[in-house]
Kinemage of the C-alpha trace (Angstrom):
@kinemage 1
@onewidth
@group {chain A} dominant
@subgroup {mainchain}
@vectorlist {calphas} color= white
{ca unk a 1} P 0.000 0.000 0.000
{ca unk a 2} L 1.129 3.131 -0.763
{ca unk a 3} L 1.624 6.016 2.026
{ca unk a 4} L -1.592 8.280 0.951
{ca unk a 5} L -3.823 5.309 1.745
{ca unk a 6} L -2.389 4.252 4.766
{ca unk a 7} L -2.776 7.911 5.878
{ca unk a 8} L -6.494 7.613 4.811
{ca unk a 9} L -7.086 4.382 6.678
{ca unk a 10} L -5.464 5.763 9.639
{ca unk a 11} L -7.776 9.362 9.521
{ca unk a 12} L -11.057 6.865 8.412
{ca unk a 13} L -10.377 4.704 11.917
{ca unk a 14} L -9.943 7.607 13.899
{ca unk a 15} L -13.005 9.953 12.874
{ca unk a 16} L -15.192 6.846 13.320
{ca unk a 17} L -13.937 6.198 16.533
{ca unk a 18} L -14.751 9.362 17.679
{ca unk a 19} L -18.197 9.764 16.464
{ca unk a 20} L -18.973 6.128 18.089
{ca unk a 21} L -17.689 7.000 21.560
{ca unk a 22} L -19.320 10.619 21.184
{ca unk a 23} L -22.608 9.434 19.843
{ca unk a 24} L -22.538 6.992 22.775
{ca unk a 25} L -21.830 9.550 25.545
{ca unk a 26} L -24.849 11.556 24.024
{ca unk a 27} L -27.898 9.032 24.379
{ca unk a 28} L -28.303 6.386 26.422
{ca unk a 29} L -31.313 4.847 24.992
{ca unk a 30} L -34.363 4.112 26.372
{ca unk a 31} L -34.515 3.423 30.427
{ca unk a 32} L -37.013 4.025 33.354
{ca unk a 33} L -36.036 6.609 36.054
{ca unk a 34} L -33.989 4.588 38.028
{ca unk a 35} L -31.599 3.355 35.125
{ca unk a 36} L -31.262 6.889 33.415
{ca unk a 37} L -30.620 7.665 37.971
{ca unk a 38} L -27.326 5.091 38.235
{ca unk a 39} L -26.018 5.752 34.880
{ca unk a 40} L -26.103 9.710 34.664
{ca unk a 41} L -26.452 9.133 31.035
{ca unk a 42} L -28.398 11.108 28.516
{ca unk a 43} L -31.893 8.978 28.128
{ca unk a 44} L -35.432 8.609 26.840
{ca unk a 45} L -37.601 7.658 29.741
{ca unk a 46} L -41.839 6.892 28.278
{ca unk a 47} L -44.049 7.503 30.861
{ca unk a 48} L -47.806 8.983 31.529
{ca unk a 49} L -48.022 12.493 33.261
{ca unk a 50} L -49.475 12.318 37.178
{ca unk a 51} L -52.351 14.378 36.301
{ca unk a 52} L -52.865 14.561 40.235
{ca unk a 53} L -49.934 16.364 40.368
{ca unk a 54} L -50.913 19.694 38.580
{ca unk a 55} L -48.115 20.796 36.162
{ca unk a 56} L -46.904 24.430 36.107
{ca unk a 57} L -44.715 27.156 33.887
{ca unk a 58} L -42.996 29.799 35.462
{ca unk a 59} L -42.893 33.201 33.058
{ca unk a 60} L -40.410 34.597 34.853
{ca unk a 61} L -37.888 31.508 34.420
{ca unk a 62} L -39.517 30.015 31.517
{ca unk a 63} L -39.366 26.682 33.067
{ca unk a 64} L -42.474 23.826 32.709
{ca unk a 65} L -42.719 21.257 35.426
{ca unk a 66} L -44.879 18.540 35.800
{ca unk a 67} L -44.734 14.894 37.478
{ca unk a 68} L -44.092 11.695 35.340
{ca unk a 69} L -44.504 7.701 35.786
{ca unk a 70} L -42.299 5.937 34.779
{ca unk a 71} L -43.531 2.167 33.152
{ca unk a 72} L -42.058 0.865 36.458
{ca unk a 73} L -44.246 3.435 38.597
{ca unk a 74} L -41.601 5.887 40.046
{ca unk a 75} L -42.955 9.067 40.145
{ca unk a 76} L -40.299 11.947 39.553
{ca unk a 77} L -40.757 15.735 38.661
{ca unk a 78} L -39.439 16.827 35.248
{ca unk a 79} L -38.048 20.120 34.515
{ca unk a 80} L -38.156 21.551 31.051
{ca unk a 81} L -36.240 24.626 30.283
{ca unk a 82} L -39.527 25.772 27.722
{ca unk a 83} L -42.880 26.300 27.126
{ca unk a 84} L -45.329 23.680 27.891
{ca unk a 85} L -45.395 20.770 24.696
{ca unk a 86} L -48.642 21.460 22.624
{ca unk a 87} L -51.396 19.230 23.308
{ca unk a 88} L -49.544 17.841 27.010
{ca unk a 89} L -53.534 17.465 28.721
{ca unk a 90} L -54.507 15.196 25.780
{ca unk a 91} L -51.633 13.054 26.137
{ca unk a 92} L -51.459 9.302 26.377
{ca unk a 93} L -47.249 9.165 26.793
{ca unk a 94} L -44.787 11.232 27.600
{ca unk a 95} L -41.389 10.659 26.056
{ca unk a 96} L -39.098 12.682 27.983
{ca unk a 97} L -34.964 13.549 27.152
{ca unk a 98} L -32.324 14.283 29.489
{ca unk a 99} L -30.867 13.308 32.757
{ca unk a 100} L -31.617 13.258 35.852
{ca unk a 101} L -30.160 15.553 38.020
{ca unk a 102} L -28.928 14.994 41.683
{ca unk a 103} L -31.609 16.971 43.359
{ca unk a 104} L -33.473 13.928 41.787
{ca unk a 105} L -35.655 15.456 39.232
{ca unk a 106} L -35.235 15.222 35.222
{ca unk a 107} L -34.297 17.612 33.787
{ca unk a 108} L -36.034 17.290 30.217
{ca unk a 109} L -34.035 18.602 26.979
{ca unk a 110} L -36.964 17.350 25.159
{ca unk a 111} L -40.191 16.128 25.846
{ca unk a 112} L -42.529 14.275 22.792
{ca unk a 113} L -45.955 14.114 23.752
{ca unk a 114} L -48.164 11.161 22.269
{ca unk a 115} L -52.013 11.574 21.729
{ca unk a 116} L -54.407 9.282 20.869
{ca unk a 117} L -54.850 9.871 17.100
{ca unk a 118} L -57.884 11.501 15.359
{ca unk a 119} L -57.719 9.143 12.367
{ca unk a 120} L -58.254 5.723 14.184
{ca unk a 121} L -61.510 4.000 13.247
{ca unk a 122} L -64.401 4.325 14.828
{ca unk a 123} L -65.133 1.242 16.332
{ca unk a 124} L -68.829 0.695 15.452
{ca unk a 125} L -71.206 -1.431 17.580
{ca unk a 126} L -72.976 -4.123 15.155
{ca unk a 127} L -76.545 -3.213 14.630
């Protein structure tokens, strides 16, 4: 082999490397409250909103909280640096991403709200 390609190889490893073991750092996947807890990783935790547990957003800080089960049952309070997610009292899961933070809330970098869908059928009793 001549020396340009072994340079190439050598840069080819090395970027890939790094954008694994970045990547990796950056999202843990998807866990429940007390996974996402032990590993201090980035994660996706699904869970249902405590609707119990009123939510509220603070103008002043522009900060939406609200509690969350997990699909274990832990309850934990999320924090989301924004406004509240369009359509959050209609849905049926919460996807939340972040990490948790050693006060032990969440602190949410995103949050994906799922609502039942408008275009399901109708299910029709027979007549």
């Amino acid at each position: 082999m001549n020396k340009k390609t072994i340079i190439g190889l050598v840069l080819l490893i090395g970027f890939g490397s790094l954008l694994f073991m970045n990547f990796g750092k950056q999202v843990g996947g998807y866990m429940n409250f007390t996974d996402a807890a032990s590993t201090g990783a980035q994660a996706h935790v699904v869970g249902t909103w405590v609707k119990e547990n009123a939510y509220s957003y603070d103008q002043r800080t522009n900060i939406f909280s609200f509690h969350m089960k997990d699909q274990n049952g832990k309850v934990i309070k999320v924090v989301y640096n924004n406004l509240k997610p369009a359509n959050f009292e209609d849905a049926e899961q919460v996807v939340v991403e972040g990490k948790m933070l050693s006060d032990g809330q969440f602190e949410a970098k995103h949050i994906l709200v799922k609502c039942p869908s408008k275009y399901n059928e109708q299910v029709k009793p027979n007549v």
